[in-house]
MDTraj code that builds the backbone (N, CA, C; nanometers):
import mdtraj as md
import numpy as np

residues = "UNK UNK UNK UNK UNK UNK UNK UNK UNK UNK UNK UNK UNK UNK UNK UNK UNK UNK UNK UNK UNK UNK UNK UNK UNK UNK UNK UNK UNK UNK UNK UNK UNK UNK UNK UNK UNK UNK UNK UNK UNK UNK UNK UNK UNK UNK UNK UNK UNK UNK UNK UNK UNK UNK UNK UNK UNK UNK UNK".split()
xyz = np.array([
    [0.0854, -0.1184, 0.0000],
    [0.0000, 0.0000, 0.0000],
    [0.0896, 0.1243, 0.0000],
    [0.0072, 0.2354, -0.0646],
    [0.0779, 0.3731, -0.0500],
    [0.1231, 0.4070, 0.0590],
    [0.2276, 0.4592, 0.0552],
    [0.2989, 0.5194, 0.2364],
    [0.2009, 0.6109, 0.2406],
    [0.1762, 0.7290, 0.1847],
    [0.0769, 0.8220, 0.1928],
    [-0.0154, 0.7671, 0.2170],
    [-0.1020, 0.6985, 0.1973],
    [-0.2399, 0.6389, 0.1679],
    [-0.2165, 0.5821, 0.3301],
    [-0.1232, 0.5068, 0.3530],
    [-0.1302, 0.4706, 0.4873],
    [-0.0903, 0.5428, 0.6010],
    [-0.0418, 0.6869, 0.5922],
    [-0.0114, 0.7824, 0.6825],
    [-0.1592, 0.8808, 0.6830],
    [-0.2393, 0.8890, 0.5985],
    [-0.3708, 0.9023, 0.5684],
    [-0.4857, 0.8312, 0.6769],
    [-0.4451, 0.7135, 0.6527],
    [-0.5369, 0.6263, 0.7230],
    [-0.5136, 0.6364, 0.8767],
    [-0.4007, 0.6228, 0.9262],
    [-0.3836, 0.6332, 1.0337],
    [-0.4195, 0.8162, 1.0912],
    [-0.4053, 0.8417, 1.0136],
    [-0.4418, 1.0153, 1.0272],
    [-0.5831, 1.0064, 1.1122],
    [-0.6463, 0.9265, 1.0198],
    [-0.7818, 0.9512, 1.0263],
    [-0.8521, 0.8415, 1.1467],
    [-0.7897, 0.7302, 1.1394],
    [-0.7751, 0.6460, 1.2927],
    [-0.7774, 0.6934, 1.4518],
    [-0.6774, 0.8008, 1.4038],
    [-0.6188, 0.8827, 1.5276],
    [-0.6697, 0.9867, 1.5474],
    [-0.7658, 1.0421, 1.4681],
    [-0.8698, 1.1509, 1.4843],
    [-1.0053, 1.1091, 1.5438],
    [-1.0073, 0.9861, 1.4970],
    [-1.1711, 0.8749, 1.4913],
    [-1.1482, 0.8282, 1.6666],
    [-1.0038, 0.7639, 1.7121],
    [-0.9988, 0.7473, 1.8756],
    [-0.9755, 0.8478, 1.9360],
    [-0.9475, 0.9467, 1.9359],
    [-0.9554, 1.0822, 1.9651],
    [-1.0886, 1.1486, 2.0431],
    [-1.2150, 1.1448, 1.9052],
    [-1.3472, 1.1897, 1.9013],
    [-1.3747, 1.0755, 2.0509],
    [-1.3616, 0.9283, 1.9936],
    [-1.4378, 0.8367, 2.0466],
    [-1.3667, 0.8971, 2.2429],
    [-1.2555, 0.8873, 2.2374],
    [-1.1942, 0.9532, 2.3857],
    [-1.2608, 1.0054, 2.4390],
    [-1.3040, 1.1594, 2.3286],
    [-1.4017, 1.2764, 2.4000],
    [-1.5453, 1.2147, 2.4691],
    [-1.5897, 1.0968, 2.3934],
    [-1.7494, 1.0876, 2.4090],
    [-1.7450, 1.0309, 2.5481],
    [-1.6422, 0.9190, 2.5965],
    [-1.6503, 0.8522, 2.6888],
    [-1.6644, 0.9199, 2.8393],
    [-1.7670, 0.9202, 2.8720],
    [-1.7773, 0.9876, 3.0352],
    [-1.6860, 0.9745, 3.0931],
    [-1.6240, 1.1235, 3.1676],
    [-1.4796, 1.0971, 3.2933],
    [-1.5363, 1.1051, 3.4158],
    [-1.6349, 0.9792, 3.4520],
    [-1.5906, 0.9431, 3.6109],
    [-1.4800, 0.8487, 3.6109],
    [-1.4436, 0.8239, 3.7388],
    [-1.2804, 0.7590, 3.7562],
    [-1.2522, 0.6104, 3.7233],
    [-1.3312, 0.5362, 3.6756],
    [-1.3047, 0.4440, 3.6354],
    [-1.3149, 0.4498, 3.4694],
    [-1.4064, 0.5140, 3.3914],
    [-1.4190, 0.5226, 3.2710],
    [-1.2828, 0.6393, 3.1875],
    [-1.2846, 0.7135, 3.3024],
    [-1.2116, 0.8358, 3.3238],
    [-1.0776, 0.7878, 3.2203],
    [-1.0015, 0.7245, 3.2573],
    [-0.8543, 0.6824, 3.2418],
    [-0.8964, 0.6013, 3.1189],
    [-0.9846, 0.5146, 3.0726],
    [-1.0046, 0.5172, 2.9361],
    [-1.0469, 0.6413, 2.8186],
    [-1.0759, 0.6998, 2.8599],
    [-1.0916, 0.8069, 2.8036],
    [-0.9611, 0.8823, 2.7825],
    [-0.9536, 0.8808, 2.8651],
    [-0.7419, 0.9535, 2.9097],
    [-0.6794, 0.8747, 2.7851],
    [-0.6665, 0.7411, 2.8089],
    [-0.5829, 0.6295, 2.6840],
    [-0.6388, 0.6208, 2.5325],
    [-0.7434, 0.6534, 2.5501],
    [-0.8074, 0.6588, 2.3623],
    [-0.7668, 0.7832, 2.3044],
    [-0.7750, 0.9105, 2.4317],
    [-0.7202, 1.0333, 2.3590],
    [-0.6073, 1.0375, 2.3371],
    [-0.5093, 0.9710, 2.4119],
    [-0.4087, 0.9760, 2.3820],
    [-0.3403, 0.8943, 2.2689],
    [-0.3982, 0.7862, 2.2584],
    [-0.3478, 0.6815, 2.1922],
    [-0.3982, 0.7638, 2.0424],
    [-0.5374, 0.7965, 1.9914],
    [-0.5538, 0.9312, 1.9085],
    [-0.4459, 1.0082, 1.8459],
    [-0.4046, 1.0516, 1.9867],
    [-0.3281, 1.1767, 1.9568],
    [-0.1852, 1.0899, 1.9188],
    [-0.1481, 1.0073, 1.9486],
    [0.0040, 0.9588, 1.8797],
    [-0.0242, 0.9209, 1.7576],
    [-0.1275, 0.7952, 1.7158],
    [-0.1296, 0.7569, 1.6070],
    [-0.1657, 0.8534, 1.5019],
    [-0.2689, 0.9490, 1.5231],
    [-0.2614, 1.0614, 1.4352],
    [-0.1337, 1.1310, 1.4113],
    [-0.1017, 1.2149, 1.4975],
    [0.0462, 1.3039, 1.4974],
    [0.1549, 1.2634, 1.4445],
    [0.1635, 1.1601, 1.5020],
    [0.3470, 1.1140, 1.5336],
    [0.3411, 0.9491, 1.4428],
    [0.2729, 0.9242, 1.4116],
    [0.2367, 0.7834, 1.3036],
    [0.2167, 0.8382, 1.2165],
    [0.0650, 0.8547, 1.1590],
    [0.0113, 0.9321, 1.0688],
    [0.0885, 1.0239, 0.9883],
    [0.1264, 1.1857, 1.0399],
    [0.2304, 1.2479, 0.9761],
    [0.3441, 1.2047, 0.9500],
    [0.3664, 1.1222, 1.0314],
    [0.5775, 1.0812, 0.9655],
    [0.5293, 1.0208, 0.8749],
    [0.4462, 0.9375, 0.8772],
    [0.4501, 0.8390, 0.7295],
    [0.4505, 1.0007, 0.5896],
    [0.3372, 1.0723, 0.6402],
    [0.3148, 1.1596, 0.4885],
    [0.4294, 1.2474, 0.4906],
    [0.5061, 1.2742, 0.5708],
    [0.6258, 1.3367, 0.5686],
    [0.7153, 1.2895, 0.4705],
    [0.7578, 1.1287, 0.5126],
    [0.8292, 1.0544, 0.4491],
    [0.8001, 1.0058, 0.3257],
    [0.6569, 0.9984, 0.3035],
    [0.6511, 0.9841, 0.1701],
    [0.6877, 1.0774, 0.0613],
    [0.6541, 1.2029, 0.1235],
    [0.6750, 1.3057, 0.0124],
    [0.8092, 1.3642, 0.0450],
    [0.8819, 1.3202, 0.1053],
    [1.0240, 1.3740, 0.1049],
    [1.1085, 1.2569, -0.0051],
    [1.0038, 1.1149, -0.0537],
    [1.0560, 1.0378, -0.1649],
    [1.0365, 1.0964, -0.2801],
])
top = md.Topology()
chain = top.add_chain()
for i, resn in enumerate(residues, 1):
    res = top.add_residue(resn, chain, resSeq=i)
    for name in ("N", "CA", "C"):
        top.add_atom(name, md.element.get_by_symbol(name[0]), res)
traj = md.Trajectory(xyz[None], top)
C-alpha cells in the first residue's frame, strides 16, 4: 500500500480514537479510558500518521 495512503489512514484512525476519547464519560473508572483513547488518538494521528506523509513526500 501507498505510504501516503497509509499515513492518511492512520491520520484519520487517530482523529476517529480521539473523538471516540471525547465521548466517553470521565468518572474515575471510565475516566482513564478516556485519558488512553485520547491519547493513543493523539500519537497515532500526529506522530504515526504524519511521519509516514512526511516521508513519503520527502521520496
Amino acid at each position: 500500500m501507498n505510504e501516503k495512503l497509509k499515513g492518511i489512514l492512520f491520520l484519520f484512525a487517530g482523529v476517529v480514537l480521539f473523538l471516540v476519547g471525547r465521548q466517553v464519560p470521565h468518572g474515575m473508572p471510565s475516566g482513564i479510558l478516556a485519558w488512553a483513547l485520547q491519547l493513543a488518538g493523539i500519537y497515532l494521528g500526529i506522530f504515526v500518521g504524519l511521519k509516514k506523509i512526511v516521508k513519503a513526500e520527502k521520496t
